[in-house]
The first five atom37 places (N, CA, C, CB, O) and aatype in JSON, in Angstrom:
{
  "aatype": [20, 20, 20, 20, 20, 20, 20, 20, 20, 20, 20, 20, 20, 20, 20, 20, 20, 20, 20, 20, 20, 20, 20, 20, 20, 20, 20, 20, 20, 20, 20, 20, 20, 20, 20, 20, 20, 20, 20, 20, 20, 20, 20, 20, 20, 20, 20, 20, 20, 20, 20, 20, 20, 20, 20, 20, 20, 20, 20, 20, 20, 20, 20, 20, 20, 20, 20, 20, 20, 20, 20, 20, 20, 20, 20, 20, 20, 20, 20, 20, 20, 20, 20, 20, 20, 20, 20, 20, 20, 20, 20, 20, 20, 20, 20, 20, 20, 20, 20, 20, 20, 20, 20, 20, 20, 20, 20, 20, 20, 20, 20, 20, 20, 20, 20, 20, 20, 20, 20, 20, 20, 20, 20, 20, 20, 20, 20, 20, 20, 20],
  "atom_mask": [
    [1, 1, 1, 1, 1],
    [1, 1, 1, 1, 1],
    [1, 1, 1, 1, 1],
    [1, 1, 1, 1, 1],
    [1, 1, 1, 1, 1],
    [1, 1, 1, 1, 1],
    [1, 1, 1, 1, 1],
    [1, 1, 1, 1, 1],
    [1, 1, 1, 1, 1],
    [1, 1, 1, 1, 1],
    [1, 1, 1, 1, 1],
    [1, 1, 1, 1, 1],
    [1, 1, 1, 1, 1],
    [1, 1, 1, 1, 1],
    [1, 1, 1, 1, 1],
    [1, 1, 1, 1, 1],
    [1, 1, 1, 1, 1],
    [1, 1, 1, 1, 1],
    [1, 1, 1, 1, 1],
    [1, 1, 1, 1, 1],
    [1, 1, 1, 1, 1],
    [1, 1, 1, 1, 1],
    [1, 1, 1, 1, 1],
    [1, 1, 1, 1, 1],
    [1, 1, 1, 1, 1],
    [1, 1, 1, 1, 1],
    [1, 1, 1, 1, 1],
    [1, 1, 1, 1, 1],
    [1, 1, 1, 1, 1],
    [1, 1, 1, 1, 1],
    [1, 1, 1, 1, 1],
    [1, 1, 1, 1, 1],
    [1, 1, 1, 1, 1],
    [1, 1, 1, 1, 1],
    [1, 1, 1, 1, 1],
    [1, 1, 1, 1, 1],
    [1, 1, 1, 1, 1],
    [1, 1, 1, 1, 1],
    [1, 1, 1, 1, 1],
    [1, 1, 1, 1, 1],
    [1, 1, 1, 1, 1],
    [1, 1, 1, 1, 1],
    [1, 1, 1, 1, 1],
    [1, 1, 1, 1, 1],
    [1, 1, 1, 1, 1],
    [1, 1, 1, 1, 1],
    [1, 1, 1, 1, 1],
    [1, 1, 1, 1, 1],
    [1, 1, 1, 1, 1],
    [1, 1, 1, 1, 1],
    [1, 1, 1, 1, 1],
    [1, 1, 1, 1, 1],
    [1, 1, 1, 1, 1],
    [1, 1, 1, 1, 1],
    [1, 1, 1, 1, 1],
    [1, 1, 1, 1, 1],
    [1, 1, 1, 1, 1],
    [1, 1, 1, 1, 1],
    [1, 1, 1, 1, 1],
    [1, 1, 1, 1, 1],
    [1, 1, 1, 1, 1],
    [1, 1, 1, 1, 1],
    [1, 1, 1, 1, 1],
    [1, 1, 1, 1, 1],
    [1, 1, 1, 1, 1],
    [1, 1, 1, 1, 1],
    [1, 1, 1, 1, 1],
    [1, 1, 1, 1, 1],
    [1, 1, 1, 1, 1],
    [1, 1, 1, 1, 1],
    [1, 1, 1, 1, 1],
    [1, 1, 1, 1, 1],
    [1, 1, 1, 1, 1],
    [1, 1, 1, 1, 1],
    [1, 1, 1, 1, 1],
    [1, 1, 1, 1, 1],
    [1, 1, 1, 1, 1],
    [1, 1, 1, 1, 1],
    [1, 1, 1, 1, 1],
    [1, 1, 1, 1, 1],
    [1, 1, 1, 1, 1],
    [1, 1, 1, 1, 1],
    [1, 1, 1, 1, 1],
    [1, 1, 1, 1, 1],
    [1, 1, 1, 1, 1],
    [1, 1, 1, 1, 1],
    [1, 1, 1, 1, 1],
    [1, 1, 1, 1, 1],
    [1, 1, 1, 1, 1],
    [1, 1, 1, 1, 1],
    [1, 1, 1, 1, 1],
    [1, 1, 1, 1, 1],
    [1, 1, 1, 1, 1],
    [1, 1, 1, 1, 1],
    [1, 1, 1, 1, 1],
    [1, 1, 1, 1, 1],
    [1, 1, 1, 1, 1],
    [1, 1, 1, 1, 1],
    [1, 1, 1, 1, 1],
    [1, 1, 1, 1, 1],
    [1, 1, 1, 1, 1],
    [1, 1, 1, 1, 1],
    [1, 1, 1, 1, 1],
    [1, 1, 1, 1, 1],
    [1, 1, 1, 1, 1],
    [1, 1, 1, 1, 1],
    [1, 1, 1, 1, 1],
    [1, 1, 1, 1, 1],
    [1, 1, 1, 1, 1],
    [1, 1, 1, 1, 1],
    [1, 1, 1, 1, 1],
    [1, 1, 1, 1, 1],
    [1, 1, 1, 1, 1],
    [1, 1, 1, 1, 1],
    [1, 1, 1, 1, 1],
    [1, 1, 1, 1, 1],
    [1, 1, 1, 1, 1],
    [1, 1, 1, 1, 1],
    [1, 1, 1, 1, 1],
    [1, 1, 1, 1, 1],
    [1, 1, 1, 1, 1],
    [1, 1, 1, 1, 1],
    [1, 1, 1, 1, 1],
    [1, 1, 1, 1, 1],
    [1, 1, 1, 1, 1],
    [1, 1, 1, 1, 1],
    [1, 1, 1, 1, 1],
    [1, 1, 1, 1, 1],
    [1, 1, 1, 1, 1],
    [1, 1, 1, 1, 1]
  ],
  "atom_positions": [
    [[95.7, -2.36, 94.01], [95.77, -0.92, 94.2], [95.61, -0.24, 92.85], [97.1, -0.52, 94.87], [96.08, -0.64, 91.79]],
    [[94.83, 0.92, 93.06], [94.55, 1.93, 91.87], [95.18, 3.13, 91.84], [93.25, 2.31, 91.77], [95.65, 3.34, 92.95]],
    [[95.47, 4.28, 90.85], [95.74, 4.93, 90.74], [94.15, 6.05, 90.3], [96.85, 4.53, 90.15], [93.42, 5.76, 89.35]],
    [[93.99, 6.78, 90.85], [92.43, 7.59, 89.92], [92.8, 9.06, 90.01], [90.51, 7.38, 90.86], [93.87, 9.55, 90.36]],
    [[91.51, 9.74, 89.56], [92.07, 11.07, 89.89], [90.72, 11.11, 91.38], [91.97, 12.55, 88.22], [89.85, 10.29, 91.66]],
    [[91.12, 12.53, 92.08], [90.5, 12.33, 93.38], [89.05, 12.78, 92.69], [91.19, 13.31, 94.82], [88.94, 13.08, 91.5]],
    [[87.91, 12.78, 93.73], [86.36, 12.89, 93.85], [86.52, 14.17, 95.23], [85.4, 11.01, 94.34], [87.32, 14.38, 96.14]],
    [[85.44, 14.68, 94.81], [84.84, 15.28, 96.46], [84.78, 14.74, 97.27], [83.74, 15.69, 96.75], [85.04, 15.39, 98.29]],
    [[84.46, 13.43, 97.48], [84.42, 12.8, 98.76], [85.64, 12.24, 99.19], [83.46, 11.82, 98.79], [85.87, 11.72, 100.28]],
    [[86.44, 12.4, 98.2], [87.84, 12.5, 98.96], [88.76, 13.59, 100.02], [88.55, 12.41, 98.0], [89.77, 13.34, 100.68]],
    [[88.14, 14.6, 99.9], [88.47, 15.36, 99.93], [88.94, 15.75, 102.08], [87.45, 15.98, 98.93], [89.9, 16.04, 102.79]],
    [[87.83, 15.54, 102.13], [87.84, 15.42, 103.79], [89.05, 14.18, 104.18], [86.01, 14.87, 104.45], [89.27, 13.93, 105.36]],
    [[89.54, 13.69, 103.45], [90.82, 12.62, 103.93], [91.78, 12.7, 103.57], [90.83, 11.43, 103.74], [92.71, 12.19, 104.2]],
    [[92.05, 13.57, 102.09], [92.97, 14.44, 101.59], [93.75, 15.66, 102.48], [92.25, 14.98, 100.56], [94.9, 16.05, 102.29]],
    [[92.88, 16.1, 103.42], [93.02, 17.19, 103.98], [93.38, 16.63, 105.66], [91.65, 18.12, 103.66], [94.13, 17.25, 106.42]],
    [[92.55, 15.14, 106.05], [93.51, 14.97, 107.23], [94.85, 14.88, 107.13], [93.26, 13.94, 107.87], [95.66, 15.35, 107.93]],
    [[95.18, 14.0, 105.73], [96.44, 13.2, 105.45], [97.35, 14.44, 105.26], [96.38, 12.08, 104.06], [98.39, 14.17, 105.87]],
    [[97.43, 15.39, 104.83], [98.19, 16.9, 104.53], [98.2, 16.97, 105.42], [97.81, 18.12, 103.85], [99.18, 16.44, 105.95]],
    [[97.28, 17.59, 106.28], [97.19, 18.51, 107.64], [98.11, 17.64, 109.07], [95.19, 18.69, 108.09], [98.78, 18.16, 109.97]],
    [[97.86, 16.55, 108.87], [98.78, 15.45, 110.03], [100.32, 15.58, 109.72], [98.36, 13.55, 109.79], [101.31, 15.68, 110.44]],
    [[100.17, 15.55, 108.66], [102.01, 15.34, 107.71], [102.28, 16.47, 108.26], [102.35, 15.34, 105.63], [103.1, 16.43, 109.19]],
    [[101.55, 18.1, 107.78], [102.08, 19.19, 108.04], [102.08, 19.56, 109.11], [101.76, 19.94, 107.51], [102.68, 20.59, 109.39]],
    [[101.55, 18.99, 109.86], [102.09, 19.37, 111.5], [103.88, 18.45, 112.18], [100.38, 18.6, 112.75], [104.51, 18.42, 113.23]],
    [[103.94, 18.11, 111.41], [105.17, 17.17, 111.53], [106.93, 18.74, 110.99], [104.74, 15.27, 109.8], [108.11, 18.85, 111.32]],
    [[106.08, 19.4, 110.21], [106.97, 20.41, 109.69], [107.55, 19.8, 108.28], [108.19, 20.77, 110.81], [108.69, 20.06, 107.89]],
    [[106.63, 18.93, 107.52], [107.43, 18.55, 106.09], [106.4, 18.97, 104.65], [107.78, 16.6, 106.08], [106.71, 19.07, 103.46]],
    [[105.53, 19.09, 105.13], [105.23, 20.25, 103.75], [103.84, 21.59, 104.59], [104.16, 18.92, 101.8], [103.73, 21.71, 105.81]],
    [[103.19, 22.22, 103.82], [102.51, 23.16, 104.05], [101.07, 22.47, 104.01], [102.82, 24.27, 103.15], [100.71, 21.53, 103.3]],
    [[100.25, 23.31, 105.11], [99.14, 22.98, 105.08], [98.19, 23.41, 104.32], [98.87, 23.03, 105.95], [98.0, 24.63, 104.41]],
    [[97.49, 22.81, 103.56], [96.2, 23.26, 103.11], [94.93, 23.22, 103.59], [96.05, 22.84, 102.22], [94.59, 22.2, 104.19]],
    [[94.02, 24.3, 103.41], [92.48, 24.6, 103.69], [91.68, 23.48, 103.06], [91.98, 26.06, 103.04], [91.89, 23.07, 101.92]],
    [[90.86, 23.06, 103.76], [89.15, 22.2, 102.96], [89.15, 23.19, 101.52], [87.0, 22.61, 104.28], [89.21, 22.73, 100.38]],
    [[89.05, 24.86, 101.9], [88.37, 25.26, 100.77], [89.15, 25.38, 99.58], [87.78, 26.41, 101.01], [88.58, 25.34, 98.5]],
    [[90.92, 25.56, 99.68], [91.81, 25.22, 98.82], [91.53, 23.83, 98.14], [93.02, 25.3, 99.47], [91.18, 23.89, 96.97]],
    [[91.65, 22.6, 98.71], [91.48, 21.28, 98.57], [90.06, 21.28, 97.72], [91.49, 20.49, 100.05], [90.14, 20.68, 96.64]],
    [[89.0, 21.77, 97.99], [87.72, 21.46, 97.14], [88.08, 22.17, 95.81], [86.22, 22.07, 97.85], [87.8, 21.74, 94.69]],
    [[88.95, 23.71, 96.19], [88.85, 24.17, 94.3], [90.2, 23.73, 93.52], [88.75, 26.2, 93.98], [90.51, 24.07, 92.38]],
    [[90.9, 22.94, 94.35], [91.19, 22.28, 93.59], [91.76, 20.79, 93.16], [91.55, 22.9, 93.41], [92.92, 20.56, 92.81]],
    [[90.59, 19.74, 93.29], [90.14, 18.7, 93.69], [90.74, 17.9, 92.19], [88.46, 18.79, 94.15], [91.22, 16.77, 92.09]],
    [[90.59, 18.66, 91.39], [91.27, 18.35, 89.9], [92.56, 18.01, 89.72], [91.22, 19.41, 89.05], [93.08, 17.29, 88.86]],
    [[93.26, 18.92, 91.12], [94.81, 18.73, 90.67], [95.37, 16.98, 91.31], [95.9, 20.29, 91.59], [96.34, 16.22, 91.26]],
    [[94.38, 17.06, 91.71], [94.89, 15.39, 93.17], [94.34, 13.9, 92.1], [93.17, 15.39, 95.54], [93.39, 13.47, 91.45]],
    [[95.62, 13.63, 92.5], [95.27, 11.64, 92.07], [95.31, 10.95, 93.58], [96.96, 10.58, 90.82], [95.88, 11.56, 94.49]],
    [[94.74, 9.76, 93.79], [94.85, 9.03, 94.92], [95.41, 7.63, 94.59], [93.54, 8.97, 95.57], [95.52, 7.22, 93.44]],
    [[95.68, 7.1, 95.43], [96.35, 5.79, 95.51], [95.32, 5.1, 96.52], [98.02, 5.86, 96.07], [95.25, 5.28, 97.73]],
    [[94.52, 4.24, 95.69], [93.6, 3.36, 96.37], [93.28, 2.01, 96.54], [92.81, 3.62, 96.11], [93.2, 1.49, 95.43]],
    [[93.03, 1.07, 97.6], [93.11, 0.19, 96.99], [91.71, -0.33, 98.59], [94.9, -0.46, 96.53], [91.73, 0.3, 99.65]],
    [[90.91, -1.24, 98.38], [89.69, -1.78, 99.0], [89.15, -0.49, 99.93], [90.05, -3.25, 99.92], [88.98, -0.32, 101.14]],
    [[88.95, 0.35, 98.66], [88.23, 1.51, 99.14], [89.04, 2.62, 100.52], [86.76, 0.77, 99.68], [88.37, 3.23, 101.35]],
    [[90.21, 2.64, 100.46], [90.88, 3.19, 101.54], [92.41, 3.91, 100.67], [91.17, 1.81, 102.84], [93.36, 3.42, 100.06]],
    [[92.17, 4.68, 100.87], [93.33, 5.91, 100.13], [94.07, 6.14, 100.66], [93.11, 7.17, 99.81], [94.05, 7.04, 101.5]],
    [[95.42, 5.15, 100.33], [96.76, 5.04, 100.72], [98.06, 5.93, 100.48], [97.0, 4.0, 100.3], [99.18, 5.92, 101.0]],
    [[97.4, 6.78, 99.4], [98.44, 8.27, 99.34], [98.08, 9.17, 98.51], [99.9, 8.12, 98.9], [97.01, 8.92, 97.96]],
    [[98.72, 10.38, 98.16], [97.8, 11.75, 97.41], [98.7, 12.01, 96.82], [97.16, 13.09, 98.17], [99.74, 11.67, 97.38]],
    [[98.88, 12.7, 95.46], [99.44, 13.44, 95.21], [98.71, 14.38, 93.97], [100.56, 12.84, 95.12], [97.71, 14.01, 93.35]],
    [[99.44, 15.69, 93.75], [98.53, 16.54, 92.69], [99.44, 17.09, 92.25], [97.39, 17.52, 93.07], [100.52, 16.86, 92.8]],
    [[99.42, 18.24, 90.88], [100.36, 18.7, 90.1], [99.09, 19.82, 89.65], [101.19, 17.52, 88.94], [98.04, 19.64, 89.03]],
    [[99.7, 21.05, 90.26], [99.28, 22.04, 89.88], [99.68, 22.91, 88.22], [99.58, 22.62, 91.01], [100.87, 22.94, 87.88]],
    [[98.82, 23.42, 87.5], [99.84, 24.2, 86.36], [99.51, 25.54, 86.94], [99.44, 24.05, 84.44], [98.47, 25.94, 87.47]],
    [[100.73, 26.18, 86.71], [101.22, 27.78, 86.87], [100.76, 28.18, 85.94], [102.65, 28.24, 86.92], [99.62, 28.63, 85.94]],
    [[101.68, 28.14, 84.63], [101.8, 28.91, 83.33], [101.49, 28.21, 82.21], [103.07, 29.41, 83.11], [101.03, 27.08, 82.42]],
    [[101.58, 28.45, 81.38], [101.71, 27.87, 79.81], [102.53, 26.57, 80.1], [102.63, 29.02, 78.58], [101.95, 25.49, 80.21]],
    [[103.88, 26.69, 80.22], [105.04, 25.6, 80.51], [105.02, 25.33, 81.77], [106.46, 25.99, 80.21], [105.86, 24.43, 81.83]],
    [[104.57, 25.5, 82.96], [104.96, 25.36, 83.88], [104.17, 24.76, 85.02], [105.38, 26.29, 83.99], [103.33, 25.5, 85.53]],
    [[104.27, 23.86, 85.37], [103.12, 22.69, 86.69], [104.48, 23.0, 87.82], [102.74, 20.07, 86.11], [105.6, 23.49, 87.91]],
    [[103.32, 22.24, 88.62], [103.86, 21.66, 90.44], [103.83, 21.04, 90.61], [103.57, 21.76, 91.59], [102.91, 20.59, 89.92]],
    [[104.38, 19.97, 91.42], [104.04, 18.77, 92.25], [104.24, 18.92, 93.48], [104.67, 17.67, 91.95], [105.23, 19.26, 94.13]],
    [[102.68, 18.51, 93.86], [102.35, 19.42, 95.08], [101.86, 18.3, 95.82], [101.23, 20.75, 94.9], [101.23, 17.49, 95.14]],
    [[102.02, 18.0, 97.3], [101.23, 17.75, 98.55], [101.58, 15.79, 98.23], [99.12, 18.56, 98.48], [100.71, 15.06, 98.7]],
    [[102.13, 15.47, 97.9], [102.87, 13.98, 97.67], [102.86, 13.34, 99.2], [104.7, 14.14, 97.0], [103.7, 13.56, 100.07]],
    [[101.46, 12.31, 99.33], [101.95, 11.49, 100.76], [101.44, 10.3, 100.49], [101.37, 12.01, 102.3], [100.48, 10.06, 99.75]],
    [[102.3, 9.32, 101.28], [101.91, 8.24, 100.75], [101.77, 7.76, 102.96], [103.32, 7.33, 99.23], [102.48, 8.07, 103.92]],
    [[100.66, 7.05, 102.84], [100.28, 6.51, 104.7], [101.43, 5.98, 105.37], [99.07, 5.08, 104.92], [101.71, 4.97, 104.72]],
    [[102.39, 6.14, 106.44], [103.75, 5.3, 106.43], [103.46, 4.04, 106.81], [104.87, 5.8, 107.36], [104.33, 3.55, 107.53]],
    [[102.31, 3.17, 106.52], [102.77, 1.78, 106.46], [102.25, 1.4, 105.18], [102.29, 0.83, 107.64], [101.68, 0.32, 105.01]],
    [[102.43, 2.21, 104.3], [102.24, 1.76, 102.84], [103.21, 2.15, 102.2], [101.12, 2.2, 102.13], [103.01, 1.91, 101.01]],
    [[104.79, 2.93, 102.47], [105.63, 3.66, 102.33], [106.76, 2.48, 101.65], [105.87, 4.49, 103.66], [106.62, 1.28, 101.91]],
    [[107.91, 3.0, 100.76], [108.67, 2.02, 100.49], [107.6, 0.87, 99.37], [109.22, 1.43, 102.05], [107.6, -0.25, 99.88]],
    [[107.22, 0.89, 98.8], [106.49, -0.07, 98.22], [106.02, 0.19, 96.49], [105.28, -0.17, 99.19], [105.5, -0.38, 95.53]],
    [[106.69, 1.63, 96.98], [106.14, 2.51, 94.75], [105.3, 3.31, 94.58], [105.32, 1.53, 93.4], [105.17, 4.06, 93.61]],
    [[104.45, 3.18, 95.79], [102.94, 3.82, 95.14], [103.13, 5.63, 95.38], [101.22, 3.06, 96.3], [102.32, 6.39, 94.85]],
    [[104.33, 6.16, 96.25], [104.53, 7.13, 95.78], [104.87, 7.97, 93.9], [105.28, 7.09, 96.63], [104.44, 8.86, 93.17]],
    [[106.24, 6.59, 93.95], [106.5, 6.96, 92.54], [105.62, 6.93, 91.35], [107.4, 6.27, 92.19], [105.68, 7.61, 90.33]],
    [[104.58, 5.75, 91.8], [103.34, 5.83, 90.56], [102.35, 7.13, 90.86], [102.22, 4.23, 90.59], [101.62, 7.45, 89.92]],
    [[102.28, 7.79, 91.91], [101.54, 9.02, 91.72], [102.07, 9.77, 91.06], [101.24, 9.65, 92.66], [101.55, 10.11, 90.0]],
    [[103.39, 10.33, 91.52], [104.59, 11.31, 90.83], [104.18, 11.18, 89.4], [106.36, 10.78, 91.07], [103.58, 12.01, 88.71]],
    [[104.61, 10.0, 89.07], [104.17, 9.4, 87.32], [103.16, 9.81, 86.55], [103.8, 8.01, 87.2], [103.15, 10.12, 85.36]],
    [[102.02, 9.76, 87.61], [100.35, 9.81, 87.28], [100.62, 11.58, 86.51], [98.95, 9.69, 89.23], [100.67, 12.08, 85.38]],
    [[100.71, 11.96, 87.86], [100.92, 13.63, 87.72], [101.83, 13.96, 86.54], [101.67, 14.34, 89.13], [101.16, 14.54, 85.68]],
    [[103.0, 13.81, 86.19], [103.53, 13.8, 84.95], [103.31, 13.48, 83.57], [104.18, 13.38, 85.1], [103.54, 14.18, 82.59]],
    [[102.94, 12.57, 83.63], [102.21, 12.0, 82.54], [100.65, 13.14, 82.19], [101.81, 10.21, 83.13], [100.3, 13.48, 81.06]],
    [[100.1, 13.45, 83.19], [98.8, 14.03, 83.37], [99.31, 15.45, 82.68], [98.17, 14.06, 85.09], [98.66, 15.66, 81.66]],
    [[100.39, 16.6, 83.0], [101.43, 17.47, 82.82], [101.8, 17.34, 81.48], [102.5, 17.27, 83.71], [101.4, 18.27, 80.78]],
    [[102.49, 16.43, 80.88], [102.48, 16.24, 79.19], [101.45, 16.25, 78.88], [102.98, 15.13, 78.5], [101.43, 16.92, 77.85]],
    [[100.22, 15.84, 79.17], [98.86, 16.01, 78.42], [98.3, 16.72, 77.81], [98.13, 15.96, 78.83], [97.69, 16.93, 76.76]],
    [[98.95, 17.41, 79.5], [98.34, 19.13, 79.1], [99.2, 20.11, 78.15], [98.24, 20.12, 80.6], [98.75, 21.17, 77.73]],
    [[100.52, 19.63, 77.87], [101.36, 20.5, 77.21], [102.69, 21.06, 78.04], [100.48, 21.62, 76.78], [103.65, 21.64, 77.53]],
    [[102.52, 20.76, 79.34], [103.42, 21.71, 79.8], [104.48, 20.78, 79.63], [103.2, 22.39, 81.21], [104.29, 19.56, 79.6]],
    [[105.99, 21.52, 79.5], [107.08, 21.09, 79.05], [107.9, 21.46, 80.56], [107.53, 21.83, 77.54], [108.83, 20.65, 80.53]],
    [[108.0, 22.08, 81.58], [108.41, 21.83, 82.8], [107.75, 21.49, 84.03], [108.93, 22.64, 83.0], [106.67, 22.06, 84.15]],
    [[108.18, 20.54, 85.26], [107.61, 20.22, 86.1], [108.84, 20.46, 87.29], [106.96, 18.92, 85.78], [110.02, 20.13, 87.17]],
    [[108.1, 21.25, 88.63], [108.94, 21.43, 89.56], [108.69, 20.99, 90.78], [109.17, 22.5, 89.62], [107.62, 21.55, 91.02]],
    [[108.97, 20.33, 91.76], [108.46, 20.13, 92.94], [109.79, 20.9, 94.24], [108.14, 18.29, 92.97], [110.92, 20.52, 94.54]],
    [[108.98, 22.06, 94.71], [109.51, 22.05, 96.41], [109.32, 21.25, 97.17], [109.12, 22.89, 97.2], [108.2, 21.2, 97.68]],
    [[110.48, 20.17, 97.63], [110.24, 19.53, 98.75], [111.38, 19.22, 99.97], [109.74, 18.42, 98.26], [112.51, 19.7, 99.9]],
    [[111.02, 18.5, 100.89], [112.15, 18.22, 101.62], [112.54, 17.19, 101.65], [112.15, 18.48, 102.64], [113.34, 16.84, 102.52]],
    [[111.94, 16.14, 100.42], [113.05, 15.26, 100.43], [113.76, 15.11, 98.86], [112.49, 13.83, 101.02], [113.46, 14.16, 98.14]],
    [[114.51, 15.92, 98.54], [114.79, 15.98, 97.21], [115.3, 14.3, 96.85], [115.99, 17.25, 96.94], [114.76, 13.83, 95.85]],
    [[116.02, 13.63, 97.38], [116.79, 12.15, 97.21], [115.57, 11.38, 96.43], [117.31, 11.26, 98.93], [115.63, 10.91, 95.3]],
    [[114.34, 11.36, 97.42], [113.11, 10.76, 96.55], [112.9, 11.59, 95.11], [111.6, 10.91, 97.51], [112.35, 10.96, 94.2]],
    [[113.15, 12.4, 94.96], [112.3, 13.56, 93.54], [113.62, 13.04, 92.52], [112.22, 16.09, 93.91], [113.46, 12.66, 91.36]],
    [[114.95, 13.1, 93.23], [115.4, 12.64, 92.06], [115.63, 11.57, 91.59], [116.14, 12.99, 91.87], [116.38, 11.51, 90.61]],
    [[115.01, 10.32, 92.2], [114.78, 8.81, 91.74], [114.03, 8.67, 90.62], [114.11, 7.97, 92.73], [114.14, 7.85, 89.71]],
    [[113.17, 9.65, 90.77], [111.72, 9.5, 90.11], [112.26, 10.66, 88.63], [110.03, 10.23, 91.48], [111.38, 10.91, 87.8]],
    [[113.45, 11.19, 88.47], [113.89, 12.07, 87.48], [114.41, 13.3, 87.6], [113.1, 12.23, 86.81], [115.34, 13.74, 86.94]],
    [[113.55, 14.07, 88.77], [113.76, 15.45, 89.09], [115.11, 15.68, 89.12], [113.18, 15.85, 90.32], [115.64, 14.67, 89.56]],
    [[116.13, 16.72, 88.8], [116.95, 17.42, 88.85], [116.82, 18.55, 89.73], [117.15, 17.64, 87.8], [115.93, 19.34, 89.42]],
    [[117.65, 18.89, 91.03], [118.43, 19.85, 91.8], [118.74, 21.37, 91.07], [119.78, 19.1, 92.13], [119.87, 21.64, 90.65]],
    [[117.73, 22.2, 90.99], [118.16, 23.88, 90.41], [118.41, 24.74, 91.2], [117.2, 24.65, 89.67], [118.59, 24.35, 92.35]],
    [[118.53, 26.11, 90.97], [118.72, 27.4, 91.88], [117.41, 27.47, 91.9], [119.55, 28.79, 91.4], [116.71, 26.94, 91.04]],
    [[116.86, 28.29, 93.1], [115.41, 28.78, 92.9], [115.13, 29.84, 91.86], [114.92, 29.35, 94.17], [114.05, 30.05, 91.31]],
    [[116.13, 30.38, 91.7], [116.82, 31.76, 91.65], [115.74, 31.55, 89.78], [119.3, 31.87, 91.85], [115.01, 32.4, 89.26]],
    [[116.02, 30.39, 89.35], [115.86, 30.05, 88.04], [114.06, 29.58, 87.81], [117.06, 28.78, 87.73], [113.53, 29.33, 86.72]],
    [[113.52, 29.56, 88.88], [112.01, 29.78, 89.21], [111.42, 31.2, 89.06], [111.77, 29.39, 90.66], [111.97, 32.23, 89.44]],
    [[110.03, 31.12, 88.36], [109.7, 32.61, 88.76], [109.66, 33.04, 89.9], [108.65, 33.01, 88.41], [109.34, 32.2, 90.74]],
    [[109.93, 34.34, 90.37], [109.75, 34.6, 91.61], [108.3, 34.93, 92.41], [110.56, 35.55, 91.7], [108.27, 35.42, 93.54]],
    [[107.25, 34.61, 91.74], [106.03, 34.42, 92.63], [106.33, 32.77, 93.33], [104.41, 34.55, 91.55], [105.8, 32.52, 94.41]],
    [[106.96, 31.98, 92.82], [106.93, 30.9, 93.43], [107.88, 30.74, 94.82], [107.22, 29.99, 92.43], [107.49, 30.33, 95.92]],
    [[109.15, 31.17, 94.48], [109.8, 30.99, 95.91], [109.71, 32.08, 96.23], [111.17, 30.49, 96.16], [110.77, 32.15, 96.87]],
    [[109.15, 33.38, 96.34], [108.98, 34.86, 97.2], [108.1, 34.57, 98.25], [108.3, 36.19, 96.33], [107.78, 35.45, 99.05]]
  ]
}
């Protein structure tokens, strides 16, 4: 298994794998045309040509990224390759300079294995949780 950053032609499987999850009610759905502009923010988890999970890290501000749209297929689940995306994206986030990383999610227990710390929103800008 690989870690890469995504391609366009990922993109159409990026967007089932979101769109299936988000009908479940555990994160938000995204558009094809969201997903194509921004195709930069996504790493994949691949391995004999079949993309076993997504994740991307958007930057806001100067200091400030996302970690956004994190799925890993559930029979590839339990096994890391979430936490090595998370990683990917972080690591990718220092690169760039930014000195904070935040993820909204619903399963905080996973975010804070991987490091994340529990805040107020309150302590977010408010374009993000408004």
């Amino acid at each position: 298994m690989k870690i890469r950053k995504a391609k366009i032609s990922d993109i159409k499987i990026i967007h089932k794998l979101i769109n299936d999850f988000a009908k479940k009610g555990s994160m938000l759905p995204r558009s094809l045309n969201e997903l194509y502009e921004n195709v930069r923010d996504f790493f994949v988890a691949e391995e004999n040509k079949q993309i076993l999970g997504v994740c991307a890290v958007h930057i806001l501000w100067e200091d400030l990224a996302e970690i956004r749209s994190l799925i890993v297929q559930k029979e590839y689940r339990k096994k890391g390759i979430g936490t090595l995306l998370v990683k990917k994206c972080l690591n990718e986030a220092k690169q760039f300079g930014v000195k904070k990383v935040f993820v909204l999610t619903y399963i905080p227990d996973f975010f804070k294995k991987v490091g994340f710390k529990e805040i107020e929103k309150s302590r977010l800008p408010q374009k993000i949780w408004g």
